[in-house]
C-alpha positions in Angstrom: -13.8 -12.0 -20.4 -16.7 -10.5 -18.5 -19.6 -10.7 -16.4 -17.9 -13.3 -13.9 -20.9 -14.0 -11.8 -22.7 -15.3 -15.1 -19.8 -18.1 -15.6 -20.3 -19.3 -11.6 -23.3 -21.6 -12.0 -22.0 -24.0 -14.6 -18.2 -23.8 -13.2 -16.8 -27.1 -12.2 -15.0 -27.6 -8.4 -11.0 -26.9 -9.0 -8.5 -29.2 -6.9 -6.7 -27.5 -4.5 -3.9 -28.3 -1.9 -6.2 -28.4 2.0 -5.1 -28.7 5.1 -8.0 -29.6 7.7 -5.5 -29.5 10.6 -2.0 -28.4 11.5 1.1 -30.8 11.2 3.7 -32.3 9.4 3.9 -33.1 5.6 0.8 -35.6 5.9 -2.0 -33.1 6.9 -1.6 -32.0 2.9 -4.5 -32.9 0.9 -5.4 -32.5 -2.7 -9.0 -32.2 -2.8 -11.6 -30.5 -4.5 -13.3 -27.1 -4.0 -15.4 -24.8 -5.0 -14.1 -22.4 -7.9 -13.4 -18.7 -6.9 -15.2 -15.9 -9.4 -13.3 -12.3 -9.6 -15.0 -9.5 -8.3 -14.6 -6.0 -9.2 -11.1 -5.0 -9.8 -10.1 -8.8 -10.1 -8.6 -10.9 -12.0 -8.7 -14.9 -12.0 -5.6 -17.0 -13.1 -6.0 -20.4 -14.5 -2.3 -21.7 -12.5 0.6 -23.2 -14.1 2.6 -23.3 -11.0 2.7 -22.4 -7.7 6.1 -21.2 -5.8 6.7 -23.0 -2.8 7.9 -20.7 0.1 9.5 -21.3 4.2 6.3 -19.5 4.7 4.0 -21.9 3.7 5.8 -24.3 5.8 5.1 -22.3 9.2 1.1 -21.8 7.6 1.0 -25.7 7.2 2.2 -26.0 11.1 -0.4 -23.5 12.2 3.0 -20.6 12.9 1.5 -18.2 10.0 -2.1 -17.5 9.6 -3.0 -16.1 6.5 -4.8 -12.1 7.3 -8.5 -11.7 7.5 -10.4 -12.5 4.7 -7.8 -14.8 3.0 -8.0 -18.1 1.6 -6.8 -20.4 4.5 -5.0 -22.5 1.1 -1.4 -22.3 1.4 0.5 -20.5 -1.6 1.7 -16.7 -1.9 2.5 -16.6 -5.4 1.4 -18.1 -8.6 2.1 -17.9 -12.7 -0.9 -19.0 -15.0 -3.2 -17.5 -17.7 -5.5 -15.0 -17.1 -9.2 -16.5 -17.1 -11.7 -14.2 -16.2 -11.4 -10.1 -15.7 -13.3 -8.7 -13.4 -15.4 -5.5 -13.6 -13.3 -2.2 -13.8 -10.4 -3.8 -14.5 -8.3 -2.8 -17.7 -5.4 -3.7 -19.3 -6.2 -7.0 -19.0 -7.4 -9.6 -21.3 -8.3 -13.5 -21.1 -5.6 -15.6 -22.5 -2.9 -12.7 -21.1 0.2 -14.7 -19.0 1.1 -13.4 -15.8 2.6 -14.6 -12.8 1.0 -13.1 -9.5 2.1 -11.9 -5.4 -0.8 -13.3 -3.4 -1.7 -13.2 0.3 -3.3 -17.2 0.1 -4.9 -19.5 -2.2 -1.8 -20.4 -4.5 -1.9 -24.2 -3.7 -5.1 -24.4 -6.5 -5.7 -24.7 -10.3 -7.5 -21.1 -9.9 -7.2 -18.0 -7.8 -8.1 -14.7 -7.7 -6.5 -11.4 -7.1 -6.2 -7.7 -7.1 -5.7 -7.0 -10.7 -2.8 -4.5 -9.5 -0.8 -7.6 -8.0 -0.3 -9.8 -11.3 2.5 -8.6 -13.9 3.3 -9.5 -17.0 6.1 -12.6 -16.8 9.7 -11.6 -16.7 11.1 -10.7 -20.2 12.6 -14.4 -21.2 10.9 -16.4 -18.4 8.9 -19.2 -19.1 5.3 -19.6 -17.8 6.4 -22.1 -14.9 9.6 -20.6 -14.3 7.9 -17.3 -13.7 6.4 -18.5 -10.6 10.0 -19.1 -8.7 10.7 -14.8 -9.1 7.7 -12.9 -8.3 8.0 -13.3 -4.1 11.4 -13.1 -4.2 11.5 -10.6 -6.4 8.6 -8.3 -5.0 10.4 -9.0 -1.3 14.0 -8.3 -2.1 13.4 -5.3 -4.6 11.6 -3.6 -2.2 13.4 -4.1 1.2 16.4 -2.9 -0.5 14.7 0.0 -2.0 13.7 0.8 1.6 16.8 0.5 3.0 18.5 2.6 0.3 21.1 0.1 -1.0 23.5 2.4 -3.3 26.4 1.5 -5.4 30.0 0.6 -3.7 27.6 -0.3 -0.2 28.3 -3.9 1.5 25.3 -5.9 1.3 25.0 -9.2 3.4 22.6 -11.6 2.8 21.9 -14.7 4.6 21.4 -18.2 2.9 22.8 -17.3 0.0 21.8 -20.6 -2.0 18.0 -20.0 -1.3 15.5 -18.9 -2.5 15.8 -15.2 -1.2 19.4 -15.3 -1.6 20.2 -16.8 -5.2 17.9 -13.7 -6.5 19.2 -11.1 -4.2 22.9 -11.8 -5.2 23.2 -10.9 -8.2 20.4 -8.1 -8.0 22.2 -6.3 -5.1 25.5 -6.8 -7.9 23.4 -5.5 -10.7 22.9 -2.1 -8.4 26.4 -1.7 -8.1 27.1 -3.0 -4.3 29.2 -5.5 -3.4 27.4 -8.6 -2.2 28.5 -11.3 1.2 26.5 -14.2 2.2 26.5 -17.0 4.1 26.2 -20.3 3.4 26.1 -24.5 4.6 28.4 -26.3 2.6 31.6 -25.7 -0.5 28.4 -27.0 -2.9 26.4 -23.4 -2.1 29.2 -21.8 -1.8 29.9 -22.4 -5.9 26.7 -21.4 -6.4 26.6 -18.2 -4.6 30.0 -17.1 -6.1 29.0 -18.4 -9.7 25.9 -15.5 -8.9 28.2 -12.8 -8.5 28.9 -13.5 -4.4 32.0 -11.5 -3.3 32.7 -12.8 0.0 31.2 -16.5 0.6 31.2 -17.8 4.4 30.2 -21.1 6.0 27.9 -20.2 8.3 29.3 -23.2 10.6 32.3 -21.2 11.3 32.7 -17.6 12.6 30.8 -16.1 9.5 31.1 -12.5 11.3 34.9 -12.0 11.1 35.6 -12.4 7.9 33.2 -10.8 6.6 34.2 -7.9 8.5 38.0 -8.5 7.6 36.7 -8.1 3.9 35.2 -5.0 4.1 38.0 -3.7 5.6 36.7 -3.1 9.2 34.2 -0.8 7.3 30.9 -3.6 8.0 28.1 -4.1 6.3 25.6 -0.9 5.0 22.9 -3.1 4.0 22.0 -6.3 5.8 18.9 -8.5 4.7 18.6 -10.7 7.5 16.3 -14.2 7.3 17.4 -15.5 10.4 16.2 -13.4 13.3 17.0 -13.8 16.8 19.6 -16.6 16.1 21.6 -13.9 14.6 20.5 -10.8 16.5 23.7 -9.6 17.9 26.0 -10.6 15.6 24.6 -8.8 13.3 24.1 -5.5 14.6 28.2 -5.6 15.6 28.5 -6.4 12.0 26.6 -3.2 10.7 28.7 0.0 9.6 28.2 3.0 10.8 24.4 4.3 9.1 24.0 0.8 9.0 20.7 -0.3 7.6 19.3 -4.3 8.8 15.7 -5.7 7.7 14.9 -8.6 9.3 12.6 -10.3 6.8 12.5 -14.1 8.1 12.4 -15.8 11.4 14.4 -19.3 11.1 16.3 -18.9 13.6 13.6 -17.7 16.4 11.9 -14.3 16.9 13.4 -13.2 20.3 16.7 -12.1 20.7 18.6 -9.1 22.8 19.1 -5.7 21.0 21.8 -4.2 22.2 20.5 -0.2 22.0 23.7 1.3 22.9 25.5 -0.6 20.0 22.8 0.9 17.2 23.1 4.4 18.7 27.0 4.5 18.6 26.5 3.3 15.4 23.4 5.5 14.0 22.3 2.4 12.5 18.9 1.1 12.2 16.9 -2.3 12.7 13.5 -3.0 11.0 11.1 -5.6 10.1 9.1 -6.2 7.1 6.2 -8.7 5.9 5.6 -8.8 2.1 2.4 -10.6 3.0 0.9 -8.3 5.7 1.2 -5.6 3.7 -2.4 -3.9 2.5 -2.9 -4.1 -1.0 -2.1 -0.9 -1.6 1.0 -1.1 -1.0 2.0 -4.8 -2.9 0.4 -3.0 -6.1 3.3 0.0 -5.7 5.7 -3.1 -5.4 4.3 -4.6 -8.0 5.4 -1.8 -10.3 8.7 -1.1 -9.2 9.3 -5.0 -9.7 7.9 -4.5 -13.7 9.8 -0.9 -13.8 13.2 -2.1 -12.2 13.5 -6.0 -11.9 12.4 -6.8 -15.2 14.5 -5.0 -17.3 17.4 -6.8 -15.4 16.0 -9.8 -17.1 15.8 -8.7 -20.7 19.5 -7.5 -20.0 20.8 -10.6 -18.7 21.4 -9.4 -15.7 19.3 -11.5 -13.3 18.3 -15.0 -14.5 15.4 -17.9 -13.1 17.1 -19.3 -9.4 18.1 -23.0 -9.8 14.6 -24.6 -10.0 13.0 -27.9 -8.1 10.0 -29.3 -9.5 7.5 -31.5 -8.5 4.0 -32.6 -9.7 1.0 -31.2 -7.8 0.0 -34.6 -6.5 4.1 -34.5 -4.9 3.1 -31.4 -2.6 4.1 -33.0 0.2 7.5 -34.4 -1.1 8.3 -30.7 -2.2 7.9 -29.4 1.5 10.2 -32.3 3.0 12.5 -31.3 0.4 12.5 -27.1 0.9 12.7 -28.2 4.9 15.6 -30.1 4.5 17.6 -27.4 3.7 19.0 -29.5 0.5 17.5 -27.1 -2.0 19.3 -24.6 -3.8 17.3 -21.3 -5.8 13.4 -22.4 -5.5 10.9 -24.9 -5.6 8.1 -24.8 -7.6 4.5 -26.9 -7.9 3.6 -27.5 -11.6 0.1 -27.8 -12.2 
């Protein structure tokens, strides 16, 4: 489909999650507004569901603004059926699937994108399921890729059972490394082991020393860290020598005390990443190594869809009390 801007006139408001102030659960609104068109190298997605991230949970508290010239609607990723194609995009067509890596506006029955951000769904993923992999996907897959992550490496990864966690498991087994997490209770703990989870640690206890007693003293190579400060120096005592962390969450705070002397003894490295923050650029080349590399994993059997949680569109506010929680396990998801 083209010529967008001749569609606009007759083009009915679309519902959409709103927030007109910051707060708990009850600032959501489901209201209607004004239908977005694709410009030039856009394309529009008519949603199926809408992934529901920690980070939409610090935008609805007023912790995560979305960048400049964003839609201020919560949501950072989205599966649906393409709609409308703007001009100079190809490869496209309306009526194609795809599931989308957004920087706002996922929280609505329409939104438009860079054409370069939307891929194809995951080879064996339903349309609704494929909302729960793309941000997980596009954020794990590339931090990893950063941080060089190579066969027989240690790889820790925090919360285990979420979102992040149940996909980076058995991706970080599927490149050959072996895999230690942390977790909050013997029911995540199954989980993460049924993934593929080497070493499994309540996170209650001293998580640090056994984890280091199972790699032998050697420590950790790759560390993908969603806690932050909380964590801080654990952590960098727990990375091997050439030791590689990326701090790609804040839960537990965002200043902490780096011990310099410790990384330089160590040559290791600390660095921080956001998926959203990123220019477009840059999320389209992610984009394709998630198509190139993630997929296939799929098609093999190698990865598979987290555990899911849905609710109902009109339940938006039930699904973030739930993901707060901290009950979840894999990811929740908004079904339009």
């Amino acid at each position: 489909m083209t010529g967008a801007a001749a569609v606009t006139a007759t083009l009915a408001p679309m519902r959409a999650v709103t927030t007109t102030e910051f707060g708990d659960v009850d600032v959501l609104r489901l209201t209607e507004v004004p239908t977005p068109t694709a410009g030039p190298g856009e394309l529009r997605l008519q949603v199926a569901a809408s992934g529901v991230n920690r980070a939409d949970l610090l935008q609805r508290r007023g912790y995560y603004p979305p960048p400049p010239g964003i839609s201020d609607i919560i949501g950072l990723e989205v599966s649906g059926t393409v709609d409308q194609v703007g001009d100079g995009v190809t490869g496209w067509s309306a009526g194609d699937a795809a599931t989308a890596l957004i920087a706002g506006g996922g929280y609505a029955e329409y939104v438009t994108l860079p054409a370069g951000q939307a891929a194809p769904l995951p080879p064996g993923v339903g349309l609704v399921e494929s909302a729960a992999v793309i941000e997980t996907a596009a954020t794990v897959a590339s931090n990893l890729a950063e941080a060089g992550l190579k066969a027989g490496e240690w790889c820790l990864v925090h919360g285990g059972a979420g979102g992040i966690g149940t996909f980076a498991i058995p991706y970080a087994k599927a490149l050959g490394a072996f895999v230690a997490t942390t977790v909050g209770s013997p029911a995540k703990a199954e989980v993460c082991r049924r993934l593929g989870a080497d070493v499994v640690v309540d996170y209650h206890d001293d998580w640090a020393a056994p984890i280091r007693e199972a790699t032998g003293g050697h420590g950790i190579d790759v560390l993908l860290d969603i806690i932050g400060a909380k964590y801080l120096d654990d952590n960098v005592r727990l990375l091997a020598r050439h030791g590689r962390m990326v701090v790609i969450g804040l839960q537990g705070g965002r200043k902490g005390t780096l011990d310099l002397n410790r990384l330089l003894t160590k040559n290791a490295s600390v660095t921080a990443t956001s998926l959203r923050l990123r220019p477009v650029a840059e999320k389209v080349a992610i984009i394709r190594l998630v198509v190139d590399q993630v997929w296939p994993l799929f098609a093999s059997g190698a990865l598979q869809v987290p555990p899911l949680k849905l609710f109902p569109i009109d339940q938006v506010a039930a699904a973030h009390s739930y993901l707060d929680s901290g009950a979840h396990v894999g990811k929740v998801v908004l079904t339009w």
